[in-house]
N, C-alpha and C positions, 0 to 999 in steps of 0.2 A: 456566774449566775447560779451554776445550782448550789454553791458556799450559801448563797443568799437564801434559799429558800431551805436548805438545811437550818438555818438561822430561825427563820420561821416558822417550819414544823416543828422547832424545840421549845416553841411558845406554849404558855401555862394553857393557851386558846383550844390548840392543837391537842391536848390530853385531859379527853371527860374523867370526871369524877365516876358519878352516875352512869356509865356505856351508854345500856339503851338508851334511858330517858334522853341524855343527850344526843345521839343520832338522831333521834326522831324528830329531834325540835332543829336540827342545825339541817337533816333535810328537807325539812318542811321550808324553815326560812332560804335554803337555796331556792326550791323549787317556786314559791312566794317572786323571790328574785330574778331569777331567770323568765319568767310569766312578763315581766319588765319586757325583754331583751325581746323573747319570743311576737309580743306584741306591736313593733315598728319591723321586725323583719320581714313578716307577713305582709309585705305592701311592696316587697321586690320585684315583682312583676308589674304590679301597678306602675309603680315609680319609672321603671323601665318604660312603659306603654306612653304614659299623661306626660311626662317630664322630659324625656331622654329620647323619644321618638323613637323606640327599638318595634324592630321588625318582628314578626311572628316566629320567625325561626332564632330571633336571637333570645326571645320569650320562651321560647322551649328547651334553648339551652340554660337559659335563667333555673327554671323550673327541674333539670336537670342536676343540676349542682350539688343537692342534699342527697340523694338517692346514688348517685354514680360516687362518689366521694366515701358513702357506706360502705365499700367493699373495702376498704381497708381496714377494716370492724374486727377483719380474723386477723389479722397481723397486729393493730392495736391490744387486742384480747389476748394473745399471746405471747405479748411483749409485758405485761405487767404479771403473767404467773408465777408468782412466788416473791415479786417483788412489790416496793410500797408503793402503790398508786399516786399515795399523795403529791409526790417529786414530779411524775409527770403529768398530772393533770394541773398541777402550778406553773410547770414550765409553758406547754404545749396553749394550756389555757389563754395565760397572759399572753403568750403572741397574738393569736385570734384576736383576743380584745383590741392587743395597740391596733390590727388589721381593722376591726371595726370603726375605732375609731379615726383611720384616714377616711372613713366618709364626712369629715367636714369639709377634705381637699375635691370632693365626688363631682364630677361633668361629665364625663363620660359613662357608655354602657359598658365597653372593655372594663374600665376600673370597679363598677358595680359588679359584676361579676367575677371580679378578680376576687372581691372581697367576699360574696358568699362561698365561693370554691374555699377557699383556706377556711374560712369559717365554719363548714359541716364538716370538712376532714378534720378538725379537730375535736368536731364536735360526733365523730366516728369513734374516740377514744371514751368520750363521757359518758355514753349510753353500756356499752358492757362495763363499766365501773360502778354505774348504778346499779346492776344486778349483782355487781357482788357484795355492795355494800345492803341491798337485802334481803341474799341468802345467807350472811353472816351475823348478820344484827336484827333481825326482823321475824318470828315464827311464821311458819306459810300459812295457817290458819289467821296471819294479819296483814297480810302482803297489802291485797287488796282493800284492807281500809284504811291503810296508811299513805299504800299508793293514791286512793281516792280524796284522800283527805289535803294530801298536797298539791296532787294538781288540780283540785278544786281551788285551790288559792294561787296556783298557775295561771289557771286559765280568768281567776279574777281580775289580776291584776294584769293581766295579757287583754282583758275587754276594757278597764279604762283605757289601758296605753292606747289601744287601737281607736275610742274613741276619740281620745286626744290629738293623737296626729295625725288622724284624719285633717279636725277641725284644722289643726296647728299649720298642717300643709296647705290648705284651702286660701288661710289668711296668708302667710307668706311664702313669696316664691322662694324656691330653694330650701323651701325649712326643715324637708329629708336630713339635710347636711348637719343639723344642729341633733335631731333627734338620732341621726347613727352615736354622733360623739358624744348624747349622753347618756342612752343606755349602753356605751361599751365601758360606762364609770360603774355604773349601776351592775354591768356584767362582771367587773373587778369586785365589787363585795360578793355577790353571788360564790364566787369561783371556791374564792377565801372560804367560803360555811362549807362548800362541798369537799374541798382535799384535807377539812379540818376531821375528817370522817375517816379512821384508820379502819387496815382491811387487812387479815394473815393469809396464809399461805393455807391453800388445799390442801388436805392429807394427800398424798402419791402424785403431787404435782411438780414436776419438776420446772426450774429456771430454764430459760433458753438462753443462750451467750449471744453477742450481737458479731455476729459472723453469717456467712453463707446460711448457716440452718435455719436463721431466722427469719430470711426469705420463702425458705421451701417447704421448712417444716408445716406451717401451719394448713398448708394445703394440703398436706399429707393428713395431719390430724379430721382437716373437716372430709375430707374422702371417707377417713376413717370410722369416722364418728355418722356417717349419712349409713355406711354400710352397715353400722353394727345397729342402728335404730332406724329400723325400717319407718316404725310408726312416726317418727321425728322428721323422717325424710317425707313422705308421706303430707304429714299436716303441711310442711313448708311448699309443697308441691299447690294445695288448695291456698294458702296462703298468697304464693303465687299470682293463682287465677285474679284474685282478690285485685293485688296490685297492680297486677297491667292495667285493671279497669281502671284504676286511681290516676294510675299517671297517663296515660292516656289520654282523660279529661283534663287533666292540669293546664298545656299548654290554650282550653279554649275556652276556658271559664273567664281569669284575668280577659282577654279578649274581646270575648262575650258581655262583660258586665263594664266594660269602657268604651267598645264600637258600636255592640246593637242596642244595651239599653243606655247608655251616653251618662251613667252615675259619675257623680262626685268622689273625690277623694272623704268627704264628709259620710257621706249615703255606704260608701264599700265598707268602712271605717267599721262605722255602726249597724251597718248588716253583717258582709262577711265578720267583724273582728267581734263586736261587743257583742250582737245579736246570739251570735251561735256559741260564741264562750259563754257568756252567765248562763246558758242553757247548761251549759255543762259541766256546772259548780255543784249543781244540786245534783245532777245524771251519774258523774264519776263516781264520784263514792257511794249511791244505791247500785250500779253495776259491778264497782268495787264488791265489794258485801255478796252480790250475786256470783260474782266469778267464785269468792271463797267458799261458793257452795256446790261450785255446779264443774264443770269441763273444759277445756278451751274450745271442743268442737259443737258442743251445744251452742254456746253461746255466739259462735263464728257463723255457725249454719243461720241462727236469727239475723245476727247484725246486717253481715252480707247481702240477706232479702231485704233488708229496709232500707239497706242503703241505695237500692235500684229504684226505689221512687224519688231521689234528689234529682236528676238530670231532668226529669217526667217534671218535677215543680219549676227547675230553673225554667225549662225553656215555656211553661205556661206562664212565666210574670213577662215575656216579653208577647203574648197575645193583652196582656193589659194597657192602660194609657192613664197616664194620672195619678193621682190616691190612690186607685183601687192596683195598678205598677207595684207601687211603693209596701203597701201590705205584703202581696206577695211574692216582696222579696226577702222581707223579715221572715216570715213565715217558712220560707222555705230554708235561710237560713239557721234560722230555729232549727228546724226539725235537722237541718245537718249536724248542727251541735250534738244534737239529742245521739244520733247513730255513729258520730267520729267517737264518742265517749266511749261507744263499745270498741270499736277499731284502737281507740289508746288503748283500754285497758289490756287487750287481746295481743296488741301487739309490743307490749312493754313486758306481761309478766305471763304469756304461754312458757318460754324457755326454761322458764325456774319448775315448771309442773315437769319438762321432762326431763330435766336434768337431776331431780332428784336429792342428790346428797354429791353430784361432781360440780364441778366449775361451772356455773351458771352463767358466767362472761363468756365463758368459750361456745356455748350455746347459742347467747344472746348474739354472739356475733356471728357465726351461720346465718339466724333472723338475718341484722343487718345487711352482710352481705348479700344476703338473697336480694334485698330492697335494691342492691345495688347492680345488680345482674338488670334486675328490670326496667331499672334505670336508664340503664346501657341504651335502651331498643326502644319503649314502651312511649316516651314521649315522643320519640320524632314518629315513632307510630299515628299518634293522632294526630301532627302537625300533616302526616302525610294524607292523611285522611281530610281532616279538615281544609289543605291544601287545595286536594283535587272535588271535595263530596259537602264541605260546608261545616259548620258548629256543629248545626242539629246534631245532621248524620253521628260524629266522634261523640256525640252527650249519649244518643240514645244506642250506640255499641257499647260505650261501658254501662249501661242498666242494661244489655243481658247478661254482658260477661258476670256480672254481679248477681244476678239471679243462676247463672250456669256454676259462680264458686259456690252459691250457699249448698248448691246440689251436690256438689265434687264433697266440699268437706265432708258431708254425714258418708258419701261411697267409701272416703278414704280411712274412713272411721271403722266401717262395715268389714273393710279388707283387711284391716288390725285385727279384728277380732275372729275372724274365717281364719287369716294365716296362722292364729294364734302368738301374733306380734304384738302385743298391745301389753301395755302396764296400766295401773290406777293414775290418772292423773286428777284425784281429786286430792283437795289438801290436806296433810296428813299432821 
């Protein structure tokens, strides 16, 4: 297999003419393409709920999947240093996909969740690959509008899908099983534009051998790297707070919006998917453009406060009945669009503001992993919560926890700058 894709990355496809120009356009059409992928995955909880009859605790391990699966973000990150990424994001990719694609064979919850587990663990590898392909090919003073600019056509194409198969699942039963097995086709062109994207080797970065050290080492490195950038450990710590409140809510939302307010696979569709994406077609790339002028902790201290009013909206659309229901549930998911835009942007490209001129994957994957620590705890936290105290109760804990990180980030900010630990992380 890898004869095969050595085969493939020797294609004319595989070596731009133009570098940047071509990067730009080959990640944009991934990013375009994956929006595909991203937009029927987003219904795994659901599907599990409406279809599959899964329990609240098996919803929580659903919801679970992506975040616990991130922790191997520092091991992925460390395994591509010095070597070409493209070999394994070809290999690792296409498994995912055929994995995707056995949801046409999909009946059960065990196999649904068999199949998003393998699915973010690989998709643990893509995320610190995408930082390095734009700390090497991308100026930082355009991170963010190139960032913005793609996944604005991400999340476009992530709000038709979503409106589609909504309807598509409404009309026929089972019709999850056709929509896995065709965006995992759609995820094979995807894959192909993104490992078409060459990436060298860091100055003073050494290879790691596939032995014993490449287990251990990487833990060593991220101890290392926490201790020698306080201010890095630090933000991750506020970032943190952030997250528990995120997953937290996750397991009672899906719940929430199939038990108490009894929506359609049509209505989730077009609220959670289309409503809050096209919102944040036009949002990404103006916050884009914003990041490239401003902090990571300015703009985290904002986002953070506004997202503590989403919980405060959702559970006001189930005080309605009727039409006036139905608005404010667009509405609320509107404004979620609007404030996850800032949470993408904040959480895709702080790691490149403190890493500088080192390995920005190696970074990006600390991020990650951290996602993946919280992961561990944070969902069955609100499944516990909600278990013994109700939806509300777990909605309106994470809108303080959200109000308590936007305060933590600017203190951890404050303490950078008193310990005299802190660097510029504007873009230079």
């Amino acid at each position: 297999m890898i004869d095969i894709f050595n085969i493939l990355l020797n294609n004319r496809f595989f070596h731009a003419g133009n570098l940047p120009q071509s990067v730009s356009r080959r990640y944009v059409t991934y990013a375009a393409l994956a929006g595909v992928v991203m937009g029927v995955l987003q219904f795994g909880e659901i599907i599990a709920r409406k279809s599959l009859g899964a329990s609240g605790l098996f919803i929580t391990l659903m919801v679970m999947a992506m975040p616990v699966t991130s922790i191997t973000s520092i091991w992925w990150a460390r395994l591509l240093v010095g070597r070409d990424q493209r070999k394994f994001v070809l290999l690792f990719g296409s498994l995912a996909y055929l994995v995707l694609m056995s949801g046409l064979l999909l009946h059960t919850i065990e196999h649904l969740l068999t199949m998003y587990i393998l699915f973010f663990l690989v998709n643990a590898l893509i995320i610190p690959s995408e930082n390095r392909i734009f700390q090497q090919h991308v100026p930082a003073k355009r991170t963010g509008r190139l960032f913005g600019m793609a996944n604005g056509l991400r999340t476009a194409t992530a709000a038709l899908i979503s409106a589609f198969a909504g309807w598509y699942m409404d009309i026929f039963e089972g019709g999850y099983r056709h929509l896995y097995f065709g965006v995992a086709l759609v995820g094979f062109i995807a894959l192909i534009h993104f490992a078409s994207i060459p990436t060298g080797q860091i100055k003073g970065a050494d290879t790691i051998p596939f032995n014993r050290r490449l287990l251990l080492e990487p833990l060593q490195k991220v101890i290392e790297l926490l201790k020698r950038r306080g201010d890095f450990f630090r933000f991750e710590m506020a970032f943190m707070l952030y997250g528990i409140a995120f997953m937290m809510s996750l397991p009672a939302i899906p719940l929430y919006l199939v038990d108490d307010l009894q929506l359609s696979y049509s209505t989730i569709g077009l609220a959670r998917g289309m409503t809050s994406q096209l919102v944040m077609i036009p949002v990404i790339p103006l916050l884009g453009r914003i990041f490239d002028r401003t902090t990571p902790h300015r703009l985290a201290s904002v986002i953070f406060l506004m997202l503590s009013i989403f919980p405060l909206l959702l559970l006001s659309a189930g005080q309605f009945v009727g039409t006036m229901r139905m608005v404010m549930i667009y509405i609320t998911f509107g404004y979620f669009g609007m404030v996850m835009s800032g949470v993408m942007i904040l959480w895709s490209l702080s790691s490149l503001r403190f890493a500088g001129k080192e390995d920005a994957g190696v970074y990006h994957s600390v991020h990650v992993a951290a996602t993946g620590i919280r992961g561990i705890f944070a969902p069955l936290l609100g499944y516990l919560i909600m278990s013994t105290m109700g939806k509300t109760t777990v909605l309106l804990a994470s809108s303080v926890l959200w109000v308590l990180s936007s305060i933590f980030v600017v203190l951890m900010r404050y303490w950078d700058v008193r310990k005299g630990e802190f660097r510029s992380l504007r873009a230079q």
